[in-house]
Structures are given as C-alpha cells and as structure tokens.
C-alpha beads as a LAMMPS data file, in Angstrom:
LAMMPS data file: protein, C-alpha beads

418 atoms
417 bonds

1 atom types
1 bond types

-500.0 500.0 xlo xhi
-500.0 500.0 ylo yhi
-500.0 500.0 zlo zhi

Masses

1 110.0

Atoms # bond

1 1 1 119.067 -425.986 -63.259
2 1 1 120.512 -427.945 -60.608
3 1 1 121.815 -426.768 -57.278
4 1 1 125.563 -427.948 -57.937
5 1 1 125.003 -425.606 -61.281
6 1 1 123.899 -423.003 -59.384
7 1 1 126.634 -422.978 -57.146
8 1 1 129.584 -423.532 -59.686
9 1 1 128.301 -419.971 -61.845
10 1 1 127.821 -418.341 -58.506
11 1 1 131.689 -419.619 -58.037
12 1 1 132.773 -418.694 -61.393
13 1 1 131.165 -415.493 -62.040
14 1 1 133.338 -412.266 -61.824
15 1 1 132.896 -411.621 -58.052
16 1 1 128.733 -411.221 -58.353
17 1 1 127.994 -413.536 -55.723
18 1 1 129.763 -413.740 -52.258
19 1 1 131.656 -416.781 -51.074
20 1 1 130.971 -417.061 -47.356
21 1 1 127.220 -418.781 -47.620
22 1 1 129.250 -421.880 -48.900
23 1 1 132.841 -421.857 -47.277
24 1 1 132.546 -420.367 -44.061
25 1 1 135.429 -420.272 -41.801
26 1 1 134.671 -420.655 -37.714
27 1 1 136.041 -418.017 -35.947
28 1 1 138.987 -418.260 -34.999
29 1 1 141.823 -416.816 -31.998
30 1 1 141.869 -418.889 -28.481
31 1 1 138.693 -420.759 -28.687
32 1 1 140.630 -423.241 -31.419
33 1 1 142.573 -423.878 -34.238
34 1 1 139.942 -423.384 -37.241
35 1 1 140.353 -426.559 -39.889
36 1 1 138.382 -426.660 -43.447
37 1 1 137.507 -429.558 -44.100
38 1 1 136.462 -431.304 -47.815
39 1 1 135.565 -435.025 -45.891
40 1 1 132.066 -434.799 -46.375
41 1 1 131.645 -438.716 -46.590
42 1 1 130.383 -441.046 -43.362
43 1 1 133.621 -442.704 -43.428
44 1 1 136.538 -439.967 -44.483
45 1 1 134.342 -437.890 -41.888
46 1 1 134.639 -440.439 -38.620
47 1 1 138.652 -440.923 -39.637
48 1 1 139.318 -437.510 -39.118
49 1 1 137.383 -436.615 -36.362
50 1 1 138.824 -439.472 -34.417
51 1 1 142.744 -437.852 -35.867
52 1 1 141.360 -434.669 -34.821
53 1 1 140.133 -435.842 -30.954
54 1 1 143.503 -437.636 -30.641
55 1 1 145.699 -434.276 -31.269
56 1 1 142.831 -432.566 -29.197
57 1 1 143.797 -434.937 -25.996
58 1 1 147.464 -434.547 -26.655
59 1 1 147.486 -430.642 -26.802
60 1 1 144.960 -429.821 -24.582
61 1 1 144.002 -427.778 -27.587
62 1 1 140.432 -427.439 -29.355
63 1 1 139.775 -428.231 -33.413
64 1 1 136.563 -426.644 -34.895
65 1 1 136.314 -428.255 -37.601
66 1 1 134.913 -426.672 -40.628
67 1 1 133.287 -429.673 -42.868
68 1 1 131.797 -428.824 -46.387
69 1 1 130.442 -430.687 -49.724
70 1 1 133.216 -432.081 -51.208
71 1 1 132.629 -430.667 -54.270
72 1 1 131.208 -427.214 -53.285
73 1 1 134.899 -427.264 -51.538
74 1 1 136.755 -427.868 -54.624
75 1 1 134.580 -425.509 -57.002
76 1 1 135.023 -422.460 -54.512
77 1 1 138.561 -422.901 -53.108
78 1 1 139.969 -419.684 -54.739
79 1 1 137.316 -417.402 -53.366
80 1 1 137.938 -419.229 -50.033
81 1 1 141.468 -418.363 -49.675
82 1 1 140.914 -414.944 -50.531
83 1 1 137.952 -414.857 -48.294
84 1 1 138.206 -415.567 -44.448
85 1 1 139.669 -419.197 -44.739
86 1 1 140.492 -421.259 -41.543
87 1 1 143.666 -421.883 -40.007
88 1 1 144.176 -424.989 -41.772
89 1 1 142.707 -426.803 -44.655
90 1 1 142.404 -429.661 -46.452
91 1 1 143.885 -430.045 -49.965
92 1 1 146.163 -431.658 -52.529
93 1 1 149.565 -432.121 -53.360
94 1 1 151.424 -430.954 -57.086
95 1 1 150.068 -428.148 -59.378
96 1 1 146.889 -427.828 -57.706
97 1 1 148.748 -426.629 -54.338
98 1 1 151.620 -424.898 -56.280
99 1 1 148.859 -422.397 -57.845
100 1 1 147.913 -420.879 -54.479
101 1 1 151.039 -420.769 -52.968
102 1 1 152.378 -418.932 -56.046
103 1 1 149.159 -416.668 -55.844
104 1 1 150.665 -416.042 -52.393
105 1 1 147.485 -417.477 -50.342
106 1 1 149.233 -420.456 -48.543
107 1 1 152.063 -420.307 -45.584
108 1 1 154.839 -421.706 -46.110
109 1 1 156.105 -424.678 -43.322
110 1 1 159.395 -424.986 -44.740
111 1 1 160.745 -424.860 -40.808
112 1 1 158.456 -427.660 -39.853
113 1 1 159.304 -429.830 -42.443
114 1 1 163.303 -430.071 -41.444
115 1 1 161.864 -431.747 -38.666
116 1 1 159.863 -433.995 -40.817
117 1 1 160.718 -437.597 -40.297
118 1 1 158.757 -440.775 -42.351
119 1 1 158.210 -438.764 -45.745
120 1 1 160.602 -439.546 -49.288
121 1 1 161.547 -436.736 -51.533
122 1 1 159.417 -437.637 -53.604
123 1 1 156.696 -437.074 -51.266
124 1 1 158.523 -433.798 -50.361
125 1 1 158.513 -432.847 -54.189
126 1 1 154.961 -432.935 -53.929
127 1 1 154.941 -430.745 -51.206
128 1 1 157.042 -427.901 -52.588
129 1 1 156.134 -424.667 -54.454
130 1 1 157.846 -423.638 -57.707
131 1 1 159.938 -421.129 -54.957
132 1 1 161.169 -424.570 -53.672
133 1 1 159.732 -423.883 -50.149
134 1 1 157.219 -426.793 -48.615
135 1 1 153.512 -425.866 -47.897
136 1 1 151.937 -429.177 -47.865
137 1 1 152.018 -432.362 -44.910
138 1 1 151.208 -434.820 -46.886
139 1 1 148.310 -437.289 -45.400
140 1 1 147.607 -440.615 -47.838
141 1 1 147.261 -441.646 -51.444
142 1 1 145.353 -443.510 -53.240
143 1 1 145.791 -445.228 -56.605
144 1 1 143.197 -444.750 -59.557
145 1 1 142.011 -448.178 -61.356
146 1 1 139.578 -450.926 -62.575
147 1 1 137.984 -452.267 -59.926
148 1 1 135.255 -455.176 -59.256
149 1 1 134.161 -457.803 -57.487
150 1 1 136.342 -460.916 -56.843
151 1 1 132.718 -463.234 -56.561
152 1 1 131.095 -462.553 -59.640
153 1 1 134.653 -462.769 -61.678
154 1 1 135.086 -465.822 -60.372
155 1 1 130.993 -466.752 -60.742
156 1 1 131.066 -465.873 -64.265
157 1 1 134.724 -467.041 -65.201
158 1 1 136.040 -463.952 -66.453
159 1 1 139.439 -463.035 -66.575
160 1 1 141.214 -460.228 -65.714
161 1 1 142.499 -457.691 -69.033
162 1 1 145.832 -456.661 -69.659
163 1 1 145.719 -455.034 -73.239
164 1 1 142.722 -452.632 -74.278
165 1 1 141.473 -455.144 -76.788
166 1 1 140.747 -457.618 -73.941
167 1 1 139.180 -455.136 -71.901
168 1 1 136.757 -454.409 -74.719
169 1 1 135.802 -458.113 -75.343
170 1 1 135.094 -458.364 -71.273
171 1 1 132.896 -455.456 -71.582
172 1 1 130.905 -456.933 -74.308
173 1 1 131.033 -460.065 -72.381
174 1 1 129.368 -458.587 -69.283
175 1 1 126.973 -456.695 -71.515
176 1 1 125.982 -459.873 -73.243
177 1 1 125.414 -461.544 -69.573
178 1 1 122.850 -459.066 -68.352
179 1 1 125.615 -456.861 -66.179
180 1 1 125.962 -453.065 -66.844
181 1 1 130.038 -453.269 -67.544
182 1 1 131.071 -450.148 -66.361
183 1 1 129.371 -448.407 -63.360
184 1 1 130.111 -445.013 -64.142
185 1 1 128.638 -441.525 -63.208
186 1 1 129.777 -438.111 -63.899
187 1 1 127.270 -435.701 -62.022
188 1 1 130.033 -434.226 -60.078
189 1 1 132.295 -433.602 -62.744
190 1 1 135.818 -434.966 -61.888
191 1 1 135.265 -438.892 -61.923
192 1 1 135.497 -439.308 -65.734
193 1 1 138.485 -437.458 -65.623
194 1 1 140.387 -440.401 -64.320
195 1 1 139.551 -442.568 -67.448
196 1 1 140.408 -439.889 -70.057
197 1 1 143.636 -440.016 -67.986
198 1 1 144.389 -443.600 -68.025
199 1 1 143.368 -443.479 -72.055
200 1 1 145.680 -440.826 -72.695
201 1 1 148.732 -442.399 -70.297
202 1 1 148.289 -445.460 -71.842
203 1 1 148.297 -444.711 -75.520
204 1 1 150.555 -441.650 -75.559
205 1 1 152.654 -441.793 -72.424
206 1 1 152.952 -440.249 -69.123
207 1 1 155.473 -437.516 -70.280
208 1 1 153.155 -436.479 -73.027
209 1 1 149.631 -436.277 -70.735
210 1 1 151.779 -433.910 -68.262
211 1 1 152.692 -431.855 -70.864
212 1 1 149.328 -431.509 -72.099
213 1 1 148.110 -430.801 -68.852
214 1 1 150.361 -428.094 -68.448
215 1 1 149.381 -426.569 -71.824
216 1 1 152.428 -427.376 -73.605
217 1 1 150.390 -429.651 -76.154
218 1 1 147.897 -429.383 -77.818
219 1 1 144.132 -430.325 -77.299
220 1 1 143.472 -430.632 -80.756
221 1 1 146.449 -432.777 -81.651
222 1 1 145.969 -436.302 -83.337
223 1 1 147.346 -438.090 -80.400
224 1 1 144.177 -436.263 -77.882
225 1 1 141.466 -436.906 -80.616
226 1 1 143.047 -440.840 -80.829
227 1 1 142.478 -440.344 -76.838
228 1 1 138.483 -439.211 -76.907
229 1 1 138.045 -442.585 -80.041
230 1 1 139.051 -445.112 -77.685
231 1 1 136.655 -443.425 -74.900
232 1 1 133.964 -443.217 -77.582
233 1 1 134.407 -446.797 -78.334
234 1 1 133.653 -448.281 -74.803
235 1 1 130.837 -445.498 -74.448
236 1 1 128.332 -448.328 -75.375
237 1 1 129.272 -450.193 -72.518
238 1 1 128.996 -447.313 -69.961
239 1 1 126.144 -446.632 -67.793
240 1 1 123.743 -444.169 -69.299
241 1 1 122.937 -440.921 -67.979
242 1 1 125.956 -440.413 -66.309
243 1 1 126.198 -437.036 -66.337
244 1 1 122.825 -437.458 -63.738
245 1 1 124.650 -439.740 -61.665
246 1 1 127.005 -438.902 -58.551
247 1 1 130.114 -441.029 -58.292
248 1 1 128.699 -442.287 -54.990
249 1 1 125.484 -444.270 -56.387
250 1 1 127.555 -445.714 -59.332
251 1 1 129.472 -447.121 -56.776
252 1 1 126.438 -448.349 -55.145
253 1 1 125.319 -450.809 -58.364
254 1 1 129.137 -452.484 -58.398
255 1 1 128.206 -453.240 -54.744
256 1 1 125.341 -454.793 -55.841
257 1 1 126.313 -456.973 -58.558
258 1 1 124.232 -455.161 -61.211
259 1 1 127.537 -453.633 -62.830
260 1 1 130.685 -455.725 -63.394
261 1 1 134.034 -452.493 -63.239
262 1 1 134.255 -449.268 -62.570
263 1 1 137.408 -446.754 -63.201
264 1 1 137.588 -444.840 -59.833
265 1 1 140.075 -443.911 -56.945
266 1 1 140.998 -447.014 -54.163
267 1 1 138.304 -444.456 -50.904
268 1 1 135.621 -444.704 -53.624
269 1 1 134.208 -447.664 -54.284
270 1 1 135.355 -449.118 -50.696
271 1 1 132.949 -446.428 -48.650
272 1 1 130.266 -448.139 -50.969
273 1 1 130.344 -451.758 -49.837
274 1 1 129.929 -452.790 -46.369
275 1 1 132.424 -454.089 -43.885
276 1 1 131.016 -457.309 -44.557
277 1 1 131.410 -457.046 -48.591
278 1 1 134.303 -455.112 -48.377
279 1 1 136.748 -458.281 -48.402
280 1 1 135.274 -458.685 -52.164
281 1 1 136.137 -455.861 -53.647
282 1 1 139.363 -456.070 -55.967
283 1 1 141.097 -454.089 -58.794
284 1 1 143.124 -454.591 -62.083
285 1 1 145.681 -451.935 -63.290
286 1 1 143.904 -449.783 -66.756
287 1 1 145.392 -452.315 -69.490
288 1 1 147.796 -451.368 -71.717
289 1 1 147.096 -449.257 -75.078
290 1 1 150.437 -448.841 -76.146
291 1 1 153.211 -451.451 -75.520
292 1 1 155.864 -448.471 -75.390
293 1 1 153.953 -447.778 -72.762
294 1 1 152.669 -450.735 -71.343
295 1 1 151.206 -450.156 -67.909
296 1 1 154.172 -447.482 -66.612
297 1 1 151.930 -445.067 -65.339
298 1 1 149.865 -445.185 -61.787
299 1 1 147.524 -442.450 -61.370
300 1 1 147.565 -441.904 -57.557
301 1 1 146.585 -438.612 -55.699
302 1 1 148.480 -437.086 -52.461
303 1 1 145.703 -435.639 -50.500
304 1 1 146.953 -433.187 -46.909
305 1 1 147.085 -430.172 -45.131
306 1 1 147.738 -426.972 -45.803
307 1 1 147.834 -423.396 -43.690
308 1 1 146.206 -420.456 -45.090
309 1 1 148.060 -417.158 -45.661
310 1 1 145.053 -415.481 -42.908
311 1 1 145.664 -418.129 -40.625
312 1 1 144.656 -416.256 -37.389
313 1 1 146.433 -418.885 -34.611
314 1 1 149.741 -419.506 -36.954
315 1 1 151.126 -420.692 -33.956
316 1 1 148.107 -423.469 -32.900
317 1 1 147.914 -424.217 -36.737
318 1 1 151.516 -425.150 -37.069
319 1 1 151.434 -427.601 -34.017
320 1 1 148.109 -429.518 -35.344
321 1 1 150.362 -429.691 -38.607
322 1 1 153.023 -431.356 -36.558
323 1 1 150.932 -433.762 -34.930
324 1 1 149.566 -434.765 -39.029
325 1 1 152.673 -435.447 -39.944
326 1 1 152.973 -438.139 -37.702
327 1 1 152.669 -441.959 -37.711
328 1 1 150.346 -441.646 -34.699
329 1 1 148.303 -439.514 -36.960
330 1 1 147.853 -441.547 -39.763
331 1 1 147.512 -444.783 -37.611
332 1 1 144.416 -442.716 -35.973
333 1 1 142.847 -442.408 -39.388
334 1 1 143.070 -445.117 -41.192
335 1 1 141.983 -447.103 -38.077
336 1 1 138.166 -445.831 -39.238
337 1 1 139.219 -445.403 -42.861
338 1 1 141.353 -448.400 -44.597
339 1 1 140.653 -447.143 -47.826
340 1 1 143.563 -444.919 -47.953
341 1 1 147.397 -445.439 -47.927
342 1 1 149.842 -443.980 -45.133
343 1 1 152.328 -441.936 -46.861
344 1 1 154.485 -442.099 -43.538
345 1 1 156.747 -444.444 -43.560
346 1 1 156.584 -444.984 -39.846
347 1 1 152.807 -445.412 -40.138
348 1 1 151.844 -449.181 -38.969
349 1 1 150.690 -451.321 -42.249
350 1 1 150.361 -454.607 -40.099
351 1 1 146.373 -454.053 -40.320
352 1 1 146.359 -453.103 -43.833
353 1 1 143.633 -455.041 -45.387
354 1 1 144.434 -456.817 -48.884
355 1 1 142.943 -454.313 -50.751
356 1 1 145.702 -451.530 -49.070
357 1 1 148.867 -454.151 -49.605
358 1 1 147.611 -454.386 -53.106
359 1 1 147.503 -451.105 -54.014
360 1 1 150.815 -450.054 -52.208
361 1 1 152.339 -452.867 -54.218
362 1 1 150.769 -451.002 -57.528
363 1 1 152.303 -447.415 -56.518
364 1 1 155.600 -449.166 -55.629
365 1 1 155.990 -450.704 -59.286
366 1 1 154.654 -447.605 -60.972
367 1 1 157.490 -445.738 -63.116
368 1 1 155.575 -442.690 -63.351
369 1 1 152.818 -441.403 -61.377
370 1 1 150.356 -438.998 -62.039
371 1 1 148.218 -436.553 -59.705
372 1 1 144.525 -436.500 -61.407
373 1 1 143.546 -433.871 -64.422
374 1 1 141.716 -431.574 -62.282
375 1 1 145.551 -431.361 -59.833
376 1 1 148.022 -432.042 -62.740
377 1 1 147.194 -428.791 -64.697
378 1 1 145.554 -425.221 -63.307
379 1 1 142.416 -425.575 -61.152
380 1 1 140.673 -422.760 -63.357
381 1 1 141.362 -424.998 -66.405
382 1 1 139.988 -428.086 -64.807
383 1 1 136.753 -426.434 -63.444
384 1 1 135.652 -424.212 -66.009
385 1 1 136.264 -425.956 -69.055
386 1 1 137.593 -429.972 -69.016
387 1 1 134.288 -430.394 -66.432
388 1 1 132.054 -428.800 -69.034
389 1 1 134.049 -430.703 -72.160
390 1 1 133.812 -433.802 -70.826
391 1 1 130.353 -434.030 -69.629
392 1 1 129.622 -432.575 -73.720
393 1 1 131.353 -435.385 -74.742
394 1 1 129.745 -437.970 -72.707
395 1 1 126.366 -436.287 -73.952
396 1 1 127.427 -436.393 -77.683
397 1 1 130.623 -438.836 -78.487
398 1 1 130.901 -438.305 -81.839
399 1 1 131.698 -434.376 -82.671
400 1 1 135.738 -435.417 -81.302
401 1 1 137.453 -431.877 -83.564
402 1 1 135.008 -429.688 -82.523
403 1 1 135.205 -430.900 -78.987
404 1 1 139.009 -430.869 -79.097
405 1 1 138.959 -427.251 -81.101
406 1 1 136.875 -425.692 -78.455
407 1 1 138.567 -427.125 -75.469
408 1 1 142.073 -425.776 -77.532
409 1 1 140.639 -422.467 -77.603
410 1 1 139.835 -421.947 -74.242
411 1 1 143.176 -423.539 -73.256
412 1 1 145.072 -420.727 -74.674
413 1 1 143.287 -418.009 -73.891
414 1 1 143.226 -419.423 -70.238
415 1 1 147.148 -420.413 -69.899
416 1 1 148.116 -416.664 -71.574
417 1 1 146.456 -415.104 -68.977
418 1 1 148.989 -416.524 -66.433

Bonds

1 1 1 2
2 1 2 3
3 1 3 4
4 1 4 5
5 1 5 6
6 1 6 7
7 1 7 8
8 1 8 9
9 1 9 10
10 1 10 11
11 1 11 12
12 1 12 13
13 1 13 14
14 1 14 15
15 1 15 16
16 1 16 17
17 1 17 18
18 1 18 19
19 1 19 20
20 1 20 21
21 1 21 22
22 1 22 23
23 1 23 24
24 1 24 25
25 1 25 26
26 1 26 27
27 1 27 28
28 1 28 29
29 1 29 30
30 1 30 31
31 1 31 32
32 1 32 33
33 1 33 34
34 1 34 35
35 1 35 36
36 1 36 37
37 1 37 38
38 1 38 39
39 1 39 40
40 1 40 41
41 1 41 42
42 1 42 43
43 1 43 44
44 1 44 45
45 1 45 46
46 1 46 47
47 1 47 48
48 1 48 49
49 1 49 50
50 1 50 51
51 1 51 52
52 1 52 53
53 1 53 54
54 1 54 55
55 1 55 56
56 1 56 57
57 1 57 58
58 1 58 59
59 1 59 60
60 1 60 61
61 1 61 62
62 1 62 63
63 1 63 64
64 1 64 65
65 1 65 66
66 1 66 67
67 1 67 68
68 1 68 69
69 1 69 70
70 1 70 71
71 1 71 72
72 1 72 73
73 1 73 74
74 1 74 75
75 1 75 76
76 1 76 77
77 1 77 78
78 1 78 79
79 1 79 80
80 1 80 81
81 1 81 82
82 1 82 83
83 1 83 84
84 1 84 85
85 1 85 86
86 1 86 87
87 1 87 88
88 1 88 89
89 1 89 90
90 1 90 91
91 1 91 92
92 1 92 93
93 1 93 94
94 1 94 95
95 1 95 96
96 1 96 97
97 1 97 98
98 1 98 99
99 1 99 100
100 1 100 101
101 1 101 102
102 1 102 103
103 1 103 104
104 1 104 105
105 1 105 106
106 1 106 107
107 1 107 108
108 1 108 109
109 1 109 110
110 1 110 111
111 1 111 112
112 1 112 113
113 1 113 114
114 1 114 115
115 1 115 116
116 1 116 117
117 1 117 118
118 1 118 119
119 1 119 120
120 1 120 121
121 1 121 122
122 1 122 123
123 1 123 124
124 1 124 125
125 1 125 126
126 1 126 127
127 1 127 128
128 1 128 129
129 1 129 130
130 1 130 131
131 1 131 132
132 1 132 133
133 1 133 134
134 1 134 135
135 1 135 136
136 1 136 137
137 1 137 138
138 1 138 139
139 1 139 140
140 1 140 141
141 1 141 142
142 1 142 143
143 1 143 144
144 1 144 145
145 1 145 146
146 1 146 147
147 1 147 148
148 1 148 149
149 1 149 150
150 1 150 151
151 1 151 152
152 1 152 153
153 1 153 154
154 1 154 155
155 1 155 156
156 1 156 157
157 1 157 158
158 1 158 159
159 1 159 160
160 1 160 161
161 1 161 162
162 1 162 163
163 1 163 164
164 1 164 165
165 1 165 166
166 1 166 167
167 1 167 168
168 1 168 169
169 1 169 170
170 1 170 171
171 1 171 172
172 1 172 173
173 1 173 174
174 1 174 175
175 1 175 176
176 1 176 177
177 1 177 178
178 1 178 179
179 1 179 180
180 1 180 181
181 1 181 182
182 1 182 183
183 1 183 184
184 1 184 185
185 1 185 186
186 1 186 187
187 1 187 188
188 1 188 189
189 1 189 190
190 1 190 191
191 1 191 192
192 1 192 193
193 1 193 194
194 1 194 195
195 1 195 196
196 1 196 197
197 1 197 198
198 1 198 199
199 1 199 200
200 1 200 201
201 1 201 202
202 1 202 203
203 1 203 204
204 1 204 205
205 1 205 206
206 1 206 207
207 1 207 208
208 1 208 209
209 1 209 210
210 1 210 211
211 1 211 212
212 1 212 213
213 1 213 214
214 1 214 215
215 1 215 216
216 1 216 217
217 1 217 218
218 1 218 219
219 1 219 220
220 1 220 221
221 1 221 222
222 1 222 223
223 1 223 224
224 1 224 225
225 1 225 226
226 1 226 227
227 1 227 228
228 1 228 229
229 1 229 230
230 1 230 231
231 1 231 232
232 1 232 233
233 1 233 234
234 1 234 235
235 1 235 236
236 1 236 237
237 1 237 238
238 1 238 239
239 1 239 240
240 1 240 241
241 1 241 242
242 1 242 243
243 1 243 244
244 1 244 245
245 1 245 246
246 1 246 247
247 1 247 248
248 1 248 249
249 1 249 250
250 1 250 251
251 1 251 252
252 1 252 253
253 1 253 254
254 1 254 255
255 1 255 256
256 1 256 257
257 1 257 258
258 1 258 259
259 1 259 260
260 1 260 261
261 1 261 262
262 1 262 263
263 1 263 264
264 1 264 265
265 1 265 266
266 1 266 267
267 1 267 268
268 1 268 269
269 1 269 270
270 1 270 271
271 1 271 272
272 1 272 273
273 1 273 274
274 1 274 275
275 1 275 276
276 1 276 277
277 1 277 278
278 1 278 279
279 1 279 280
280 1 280 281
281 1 281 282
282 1 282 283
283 1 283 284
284 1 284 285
285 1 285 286
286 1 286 287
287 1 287 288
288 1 288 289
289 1 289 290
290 1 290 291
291 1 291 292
292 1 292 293
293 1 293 294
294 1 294 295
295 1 295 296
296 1 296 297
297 1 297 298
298 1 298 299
299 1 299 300
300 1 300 301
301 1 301 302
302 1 302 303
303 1 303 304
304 1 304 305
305 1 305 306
306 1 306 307
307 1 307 308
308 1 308 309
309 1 309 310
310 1 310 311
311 1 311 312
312 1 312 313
313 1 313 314
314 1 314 315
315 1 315 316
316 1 316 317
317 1 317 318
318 1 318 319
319 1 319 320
320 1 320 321
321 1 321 322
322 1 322 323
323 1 323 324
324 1 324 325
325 1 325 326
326 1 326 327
327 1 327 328
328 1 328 329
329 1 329 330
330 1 330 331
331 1 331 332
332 1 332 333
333 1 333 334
334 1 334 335
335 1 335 336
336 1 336 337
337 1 337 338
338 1 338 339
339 1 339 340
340 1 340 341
341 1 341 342
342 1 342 343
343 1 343 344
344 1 344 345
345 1 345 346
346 1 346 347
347 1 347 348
348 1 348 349
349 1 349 350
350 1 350 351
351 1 351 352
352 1 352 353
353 1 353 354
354 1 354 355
355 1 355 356
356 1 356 357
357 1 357 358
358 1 358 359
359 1 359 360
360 1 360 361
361 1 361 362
362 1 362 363
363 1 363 364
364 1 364 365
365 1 365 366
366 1 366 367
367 1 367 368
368 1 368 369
369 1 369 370
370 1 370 371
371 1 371 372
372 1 372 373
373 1 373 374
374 1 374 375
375 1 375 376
376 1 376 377
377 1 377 378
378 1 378 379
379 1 379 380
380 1 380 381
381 1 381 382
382 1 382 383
383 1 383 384
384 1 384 385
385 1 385 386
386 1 386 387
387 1 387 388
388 1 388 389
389 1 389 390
390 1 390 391
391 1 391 392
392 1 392 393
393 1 393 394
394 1 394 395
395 1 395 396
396 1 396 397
397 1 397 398
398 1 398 399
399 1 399 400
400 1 400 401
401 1 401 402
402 1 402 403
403 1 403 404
404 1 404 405
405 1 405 406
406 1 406 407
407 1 407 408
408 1 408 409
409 1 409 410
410 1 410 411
411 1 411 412
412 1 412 413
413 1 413 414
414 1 414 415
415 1 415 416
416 1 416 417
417 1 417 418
C-alpha cells in the first residue's frame, strides 16, 4: 500500500487518526501571520515566496509560511479547518470554497472586498458563499486543454483537431509513428478528472455536467455512460499504468518528445519544460463532440486565499489579504511563475509570454466556464468516490453500468446526507 493510500484512509476514516502530523499550522500571535500553503512545486513555491517577501518589506510584518504536499493538502483540508489551521490559506474558488464557508470554518472579508479594485463580478461570484458574503481573494486561473509541442507538430506535419473524430485519427497517427499520444498519469487522482470533464462538456453540454456535479443528474444516465465510451475509446492511445504515474513525470515524457498531447491545466506541463523549451510548448482547445455544443465550454480554475474561522492574528491576516489582492501582488508572482493568469485587471500582461496571451484569449471567448470536478461538486464526493471510480475505470474500461451504478449509489447516499 502506498504512502498517498495510507494517508487518504488515515484522512477519511471516522476521526481514528489525528490530522496535525500532516497539516500543521505554525504558531501563530505576534511572531507572524501563519499562511498554509498547497505550492509544493519548485516553481509555484519561488512565486510565492518572492509575493510573500514583497508584502513582508512593505508591512514590516513576518509570513511563516506553512508549505505542504499538494495533494496531502487537498485530501485533509476538512480535518485542517477543524483542526488548528493558519491564519490564511491557500484554496479555490466556487463549490469547493462555498462548502466550508457554509460549514462555518472560513471568515468572511466581505468589508475588504468593497475596497476591492481590478476584480469582475464574475470573479466576485466566485468568491461568494451561498449567504452572498465574499470569503475568497482571488489569485490566477488557468485554463484546462490539449497541449504539445509546436516542433514535433510541425516535424511530423500534423495538424491541429477540431472535432473528436480528428482527434482520434491524430492519436492513431502518433501511435503509428512511434510517439506515446497521450502522456497521461493518474497516481494522484485528480488529473483524469479534467478529461472526463471536457468529454462530458463537449458531448452533453456545460449546463448538464454542472448539474451532474451537483447531484441533480444522474451517474447512471445514458448521456454519463456515452461520456465513459468515448474515454474508453482513446484508452488505447493513453499511456499505460497511469494510475502509477504522478501528473508531474507524464509531463516530463511530452517534454521529451516521447509523447505527442496531454489533457492538463496551463502551470502543469509548463513547470515541466525548461526556460529554454518552454517557448515550444503550445495547446489546442478539447475538440468538439457535439456541434450544439461545439467548443463553448473552457474549463479554467480560480485558485486564492482564504482566512480560517481560528485565524489567531485576524487583524495581520486581513492586511496580507489586502496586499493579494493587488496588482503589485500578482506582478510579484508571476514574475517567477508565467504559467498562471492575473485575474487583476490592473496586473501588468506586457511580459506575458505567448503561451499566457493565448490562453487569456481562450477564457475570454469561452461562453461557459467550468471550475474542475473535484471544485464543481462537494469535496467529499470528489475524494472519496470519483478518485476511486475513475482510477477503476482506467484499470478496467469496459464494466461502464456497473461503474456508473456504483458511483450512482454512493452519490445519493452522499448528497442526502447534506
């Protein structure tokens, strides 16, 4: 049994095992503002410390920062909060920060934010509890899609899909010249969720995946098992043994020419390549399924800050949050991270690479956009059964209703229990 398995049941299990040994808050009061902290990654990791140095010399106030697994973050977040959690934390915007602050384990900032300059409503939306009051500054985003390298499309001559069909025929294409098509590893699992959500977008519609992420539809409906049969038909020309592989060392073999796409998040694949190869790497919106429904929907995640309910310097916490909600901020940031958009609007995008004005351009156009499965529907949901369901289904393709009946199951008994 593996150590990430070890710590998920530890996470999951009905209060047998104590949280602390894996989300430890420093102690807080004058010594400094205490900040959690999911950037476990080289480069996420040297953005914010730099952000964090520059409020530091502004303030004449200290940040102890707080800095676990990614992962091990996300699996134990509940027992966190109820814990000893820092001042302030890192975390996401939607459902996934509506849950908590309806559990009544985040502050709300609604005073800060009516001094809140640089963010839309929309952004603000994404900010707000179901009580209408704001908990979240919002940092960057970060759209979901195909990407690959620019050289060895243009070595090899192919071109880039728009429908489903053609993005079948390129993957047995690639296969046939000696490249693994999709780069893919589930080890941690959240990565696959972003294709099941582009499948499901794209043949049934943005409206209908947010309703089935908020258990209003059904798992075991012909329009979800339609979903898993177009995933089961490109399995062939996924990576094997992805379940053993983190998200990181897929990555790694797109780098390296051995793999020809991969379906992950715009931070992902870019910490992967050098500064040198980074200039290569590209992307193509997930084709189109469904003309209805063309290519509407943009799956792009709002990542931030939040302050716990036990913050223990409210008053430090709420000026750091202050200073993130700035343009200076941001600028800090990306200046040692440029895979990551500003969602500022004062933030400087004159040293935005390509890569950035290309995906800004795809957010801009989108009609709808989505969160990610494991922040679009209840964090319980995500984590203890669609991590477990899909990594079954990327073991064994081919038993779609009992898959879909099980997963429908544990959906009801999980939304009834409120």
């Amino acid at each position: 049994m593996s150590r990430r398995t070890l710590l998920r049941g530890a996470a999951l299990g009905a209060g047998a095992v104590a949280l602390p040994a894996l989300l430890t808050a420093c102690d807080s009061g004058p010594s400094g503002i205490t900040m959690g902290s999911n950037a476990s990654d080289a480069v996420p990791k040297k953005a914010f410390a730099a952000a964090f140095t520059a409020y530091e010399k502004k303030s004449k106030k200290t940040v102890k920062v707080n800095t676990v697994n990614h992962e091990n973050f996300q699996e134990n977040i509940n027992r966190y909060l109820q814990g000893t959690p820092d001042d302030v934390f890192m975390w996401f915007a939607g459902n996934r920060m509506q849950y908590f602050a309806r559990k009544g384990l985040l502050t709300d900032i609604s005073d800060l934010w009516r001094d809140f300059d640089g963010f839309t409503e929309a952004l603000k939306k994404q900010s707000t509890g179901r009580d209408g009051k704001q908990y979240l500054v919002p940092y960057y985003y970060y759209p979901w899609a195909v990407f690959h390298r620019k050289s060895v499309f243009r070595e090899r001559g192919y071109e880039i899909p728009r429908t489903f069909d053609e993005y079948r025929a390129l993957a047995k294409k690639m296969q046939k010249d000696g490249l693994v098509p999709f780069a893919f590893g589930d080890k941690d699992g959240w990565p696959a969720m972003g294709t099941f959500d582009y499948l499901n977008m794209r043949a049934n519609g943005y409206d209908f995946h947010i309703a089935l992420m908020s258990g209003r539809k059904s798992w075991n409906s012909p329009q979800v098992k339609q979903v898993f049969d177009l995933w089961r038909g490109l399995m062939p020309y996924h990576q094997k043994g992805a379940n053993g592989r983190t998200w990181q060392e897929a990555a790694q073999t797109l780098a390296q020419k051995k793999a020809g796409m991969t379906v992950l998040g715009l931070p992902h694949p870019g910490q992967q390549f050098s500064a040198a190869d980074r200039p290569d790497l590209d992307f193509f919106p997930f084709p189109e399924i469904d003309p209805v429904h063309g290519q509407d929907a943009v799956e792009a995640p709002i990542d931030g800050f939040l302050m716990s309910r036990k913050a223990k310097d409210e008053d430090g916490a709420r000026d750091l949050l202050k200073f993130l909600a700035t343009p200076e901020a941001e600028n800090t940031y990306l200046k040692y991270d440029p895979n990551n958009i500003a969602v500022n609007s004062g933030a400087d995008t004159a040293t935005y690479t390509a890569l950035q004005k290309k995906a800004v351009h795809l957010v801009a156009g989108a009609r709808q956009i989505s969160q990610f499965m494991d922040r679009d529907t209840r964090p319980d949901f995500a984590s203890t059964v669609m991590i477990q369901a899909i990594q079954q289904f990327l073991n064994n393709p081919d038993d779609i209703d009992g898959l879909v009946n099980d997963i429908e199951r544990q959906k009801k008994q999980i939304f009834a229990a409120g």
